[in-house]
C-alpha positions as CSV (number, residue, x, y, z in Angstrom):
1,X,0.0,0.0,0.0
2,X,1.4,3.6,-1.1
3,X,2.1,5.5,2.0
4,X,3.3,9.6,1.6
5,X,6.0,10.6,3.7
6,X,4.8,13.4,5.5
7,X,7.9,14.3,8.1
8,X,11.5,13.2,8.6
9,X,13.0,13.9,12.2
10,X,16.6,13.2,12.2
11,X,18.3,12.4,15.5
12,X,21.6,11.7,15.2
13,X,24.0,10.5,13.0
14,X,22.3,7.3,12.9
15,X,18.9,7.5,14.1
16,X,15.8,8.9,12.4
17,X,12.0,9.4,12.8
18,X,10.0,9.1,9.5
19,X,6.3,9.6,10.0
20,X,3.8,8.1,6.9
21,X,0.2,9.1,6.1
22,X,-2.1,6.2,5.9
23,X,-5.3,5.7,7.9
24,X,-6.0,2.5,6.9
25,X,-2.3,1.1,8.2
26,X,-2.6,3.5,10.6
27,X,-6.5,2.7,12.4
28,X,-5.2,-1.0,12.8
29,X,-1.7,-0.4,14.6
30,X,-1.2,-2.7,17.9
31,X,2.0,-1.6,19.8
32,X,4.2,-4.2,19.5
33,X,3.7,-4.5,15.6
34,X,5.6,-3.8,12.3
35,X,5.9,-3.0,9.0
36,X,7.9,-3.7,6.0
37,X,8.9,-0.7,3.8
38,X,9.8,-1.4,-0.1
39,X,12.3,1.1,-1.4
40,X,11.5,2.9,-4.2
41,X,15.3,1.6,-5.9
42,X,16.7,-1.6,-6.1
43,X,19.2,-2.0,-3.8
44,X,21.7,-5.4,-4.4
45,X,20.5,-8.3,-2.6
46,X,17.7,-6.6,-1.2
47,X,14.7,-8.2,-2.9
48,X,11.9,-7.8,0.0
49,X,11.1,-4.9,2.2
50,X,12.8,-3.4,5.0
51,X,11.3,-4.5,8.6
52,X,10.8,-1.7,10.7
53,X,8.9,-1.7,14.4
54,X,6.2,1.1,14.1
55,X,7.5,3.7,16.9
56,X,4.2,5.9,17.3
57,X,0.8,6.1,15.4
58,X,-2.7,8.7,15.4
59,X,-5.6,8.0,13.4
60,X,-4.1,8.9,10.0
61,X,-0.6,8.6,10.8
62,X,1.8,6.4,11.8
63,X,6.2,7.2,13.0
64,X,8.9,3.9,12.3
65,X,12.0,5.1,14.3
66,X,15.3,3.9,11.8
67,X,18.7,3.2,12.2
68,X,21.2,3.3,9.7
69,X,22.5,-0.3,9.4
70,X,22.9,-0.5,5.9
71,X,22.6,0.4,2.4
72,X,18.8,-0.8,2.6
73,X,18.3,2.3,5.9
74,X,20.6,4.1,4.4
75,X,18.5,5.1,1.2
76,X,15.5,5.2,3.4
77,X,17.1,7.8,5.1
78,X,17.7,10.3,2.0
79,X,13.5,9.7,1.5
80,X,12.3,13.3,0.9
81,X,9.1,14.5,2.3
82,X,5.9,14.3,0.3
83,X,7.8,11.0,-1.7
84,X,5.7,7.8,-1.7
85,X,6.6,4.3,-0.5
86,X,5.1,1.1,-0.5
87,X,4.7,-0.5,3.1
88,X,2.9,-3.9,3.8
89,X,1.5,-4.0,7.7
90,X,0.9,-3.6,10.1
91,X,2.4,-7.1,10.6
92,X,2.3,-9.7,13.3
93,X,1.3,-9.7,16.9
94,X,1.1,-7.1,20.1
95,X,1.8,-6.7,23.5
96,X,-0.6,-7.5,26.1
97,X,-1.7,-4.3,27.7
98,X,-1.8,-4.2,31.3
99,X,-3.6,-2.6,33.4
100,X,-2.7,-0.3,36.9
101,X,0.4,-2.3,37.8
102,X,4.4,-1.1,38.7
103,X,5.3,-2.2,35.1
104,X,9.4,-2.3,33.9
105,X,10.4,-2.1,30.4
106,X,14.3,-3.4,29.7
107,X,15.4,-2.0,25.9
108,X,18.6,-1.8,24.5
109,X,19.5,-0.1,21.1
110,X,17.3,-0.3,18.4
111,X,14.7,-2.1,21.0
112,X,13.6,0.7,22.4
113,X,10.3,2.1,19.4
114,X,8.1,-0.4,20.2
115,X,8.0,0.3,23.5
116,X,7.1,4.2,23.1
117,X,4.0,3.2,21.7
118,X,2.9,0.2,24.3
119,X,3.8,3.1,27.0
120,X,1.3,5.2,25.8
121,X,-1.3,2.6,25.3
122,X,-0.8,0.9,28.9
123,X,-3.6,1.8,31.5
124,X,-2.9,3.6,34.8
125,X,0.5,2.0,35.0
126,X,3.8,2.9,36.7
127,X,6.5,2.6,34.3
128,X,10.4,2.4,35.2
129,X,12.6,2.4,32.0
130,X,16.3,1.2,31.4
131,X,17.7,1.3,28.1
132,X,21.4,0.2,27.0
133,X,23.3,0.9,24.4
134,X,27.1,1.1,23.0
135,X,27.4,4.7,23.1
136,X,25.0,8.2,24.0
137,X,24.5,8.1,20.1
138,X,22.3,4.7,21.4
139,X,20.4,6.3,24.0
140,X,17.1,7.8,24.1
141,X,14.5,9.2,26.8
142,X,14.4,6.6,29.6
143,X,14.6,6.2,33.7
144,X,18.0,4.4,33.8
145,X,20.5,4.7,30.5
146,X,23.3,2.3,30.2
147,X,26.3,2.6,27.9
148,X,29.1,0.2,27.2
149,X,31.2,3.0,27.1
150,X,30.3,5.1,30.2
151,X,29.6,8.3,27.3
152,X,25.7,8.5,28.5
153,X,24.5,7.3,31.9
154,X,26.1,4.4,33.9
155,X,29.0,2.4,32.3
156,X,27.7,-1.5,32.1
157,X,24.8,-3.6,30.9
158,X,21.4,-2.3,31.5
159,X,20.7,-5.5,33.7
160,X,23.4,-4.8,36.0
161,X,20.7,-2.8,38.3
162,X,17.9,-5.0,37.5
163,X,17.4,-6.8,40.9
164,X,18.0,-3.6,42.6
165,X,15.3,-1.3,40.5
166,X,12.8,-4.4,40.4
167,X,12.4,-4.6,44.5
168,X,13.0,-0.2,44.8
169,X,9.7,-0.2,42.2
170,X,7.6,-3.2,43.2
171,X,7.6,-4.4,39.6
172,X,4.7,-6.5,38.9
173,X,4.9,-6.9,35.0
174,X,8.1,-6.6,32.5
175,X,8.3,-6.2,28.9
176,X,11.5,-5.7,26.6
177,X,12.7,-6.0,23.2
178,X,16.2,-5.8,22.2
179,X,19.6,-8.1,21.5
180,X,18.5,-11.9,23.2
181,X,21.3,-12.0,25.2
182,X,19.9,-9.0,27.0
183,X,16.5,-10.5,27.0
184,X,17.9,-13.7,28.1
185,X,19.6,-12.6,30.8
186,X,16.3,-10.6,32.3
187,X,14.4,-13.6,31.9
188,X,16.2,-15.2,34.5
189,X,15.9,-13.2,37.4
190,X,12.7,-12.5,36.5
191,X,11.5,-16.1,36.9
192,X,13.1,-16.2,39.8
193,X,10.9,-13.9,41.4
194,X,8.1,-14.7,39.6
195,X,7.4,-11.4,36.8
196,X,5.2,-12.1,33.9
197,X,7.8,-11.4,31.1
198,X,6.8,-10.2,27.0
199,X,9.4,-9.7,25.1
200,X,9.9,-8.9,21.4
201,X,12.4,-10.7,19.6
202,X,14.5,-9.3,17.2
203,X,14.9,-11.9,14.5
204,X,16.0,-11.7,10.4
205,X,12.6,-11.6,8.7
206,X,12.7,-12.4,5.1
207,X,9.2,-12.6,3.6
208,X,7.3,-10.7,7.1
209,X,4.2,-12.7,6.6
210,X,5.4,-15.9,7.8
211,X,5.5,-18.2,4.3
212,X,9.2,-18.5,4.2
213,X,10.2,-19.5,8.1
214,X,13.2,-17.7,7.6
215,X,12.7,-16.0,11.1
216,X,11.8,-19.5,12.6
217,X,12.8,-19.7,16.8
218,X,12.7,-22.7,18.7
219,X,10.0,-22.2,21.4
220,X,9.1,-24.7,24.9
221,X,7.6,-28.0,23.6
222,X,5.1,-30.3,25.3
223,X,7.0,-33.3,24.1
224,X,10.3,-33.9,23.2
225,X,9.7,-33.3,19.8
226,X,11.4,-30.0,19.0
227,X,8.6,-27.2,18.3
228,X,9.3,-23.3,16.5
229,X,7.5,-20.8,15.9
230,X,8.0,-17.6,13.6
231,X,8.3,-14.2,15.0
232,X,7.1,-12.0,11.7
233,X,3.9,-13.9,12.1
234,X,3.4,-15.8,15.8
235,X,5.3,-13.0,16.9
236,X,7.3,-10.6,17.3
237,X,5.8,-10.8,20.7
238,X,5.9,-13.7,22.9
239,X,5.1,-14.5,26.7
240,X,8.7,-15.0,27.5
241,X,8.6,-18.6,29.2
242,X,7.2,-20.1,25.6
243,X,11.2,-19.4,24.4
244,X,13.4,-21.6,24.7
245,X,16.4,-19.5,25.8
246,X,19.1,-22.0,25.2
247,X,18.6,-22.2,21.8
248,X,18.9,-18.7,20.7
């Protein structure tokens, strides 16, 4: 579906804001979902579109927050306002939204759009934020920032706190989306004391519709049988304990 680019908000040197017009897309967004975003020139070995998690929305419009990872990003990047592109969505599944609890979101890098939207769509809720990332150029508006390289915030992992800022805030619900080592390592202590855990995974999507299973992740299985699912289409968001950790 043709969507007009109606504003480009540029960052930093590697982030970006581009906000479509399309209330069709738009009237149907669930935080937690995505898009895929054809480019309007062929770019080598770039066949399908470009996933992107949708960062904010209204009832006409809707904001994918971008970074520059590539040549793919990179073109999208030089769009020019008022240009057209085709984009496919929105795509896959949400976040549950809860409901007045103490409510923690963990994001780290490019993890951290989906979560602006499921913020503003949670219901009376309390919501402590830490978000990581390699440098300040990774960090955006959150409670607790963590760099690897001490330039923004504290110098570490953003799970370094966790235990800490879970107890201090009387967490009672958890979401996240970022690398699965990050998400990983949350998961554990917050089985331990017993969090409901979402989390959206960040896997290579080919197709976005789930016909290809090139996004296939190996989930908990009833039997010993081994059981996947695919995150463009059962996902991106799963209840954490479905995941089988070890595998990914």
């Amino acid at each position: 579906m043709k969507c007009k680019l109606i504003s480009k908000q540029i960052l930093n040197k590697d982030y970006y804001i581009l906000t479509f017009e399309n209330s069709e897309i738009a009237s149907k967004i669930e935080a937690g979902q995505f898009v895929t975003v054809k480019l309007n020139q062929v770019v080598p070995g770039q066949r399908l579109g470009i996933p992107l998690s949708i960062y904010d929305c209204s009832e006409k419009t809707f904001s994918l927050f971008v970074k520059i990872l590539g040549e793919g990003t990179r073109i999208l990047a030089e769009a020019e306002e008022n240009e057209s592109l085709e984009i496919l969505g929105p795509l896959g599944q949400g976040f549950s939204i809860q409901k007045d609890k103490n409510v923690l979101f963990v994001t780290g890098g490019v993890g951290y759009p989906p979560l602006y939207l499921l913020k503003k769509n949670l219901e009376n809720c309390n919501v402590t934020w830490l978000h990581g990332g390699r440098t300040s150029t990774d960090i955006f508006e959150c409670d607790y920032a963590y760099t690897e390289d001490g330039s923004e915030g504290s110098k570490g992992l953003v799970t370094q706190d966790l235990i800490k800022i879970i107890e201090e805030n009387k967490i009672e619900y958890a979401y996240s989306c970022g690398p699965n080592g990050m998400m990983k390592a949350v998961y554990k202590i917050l089985k331990e004391k017993n969090i409901p855990y979402q989390v959206s995974l960040e896997e290579y999507m080919a197709c976005g519709i789930g016909v290809c299973y090139g996004c296939a992740v190996e989930v908990v299985s009833p039997d010993s049988e081994p059981l996947y699912k695919r995150v463009c289409k059962d996902g991106p968001v799963f209840n954490a304990e479905e995941i089988k950790w070890e595998s990914i």
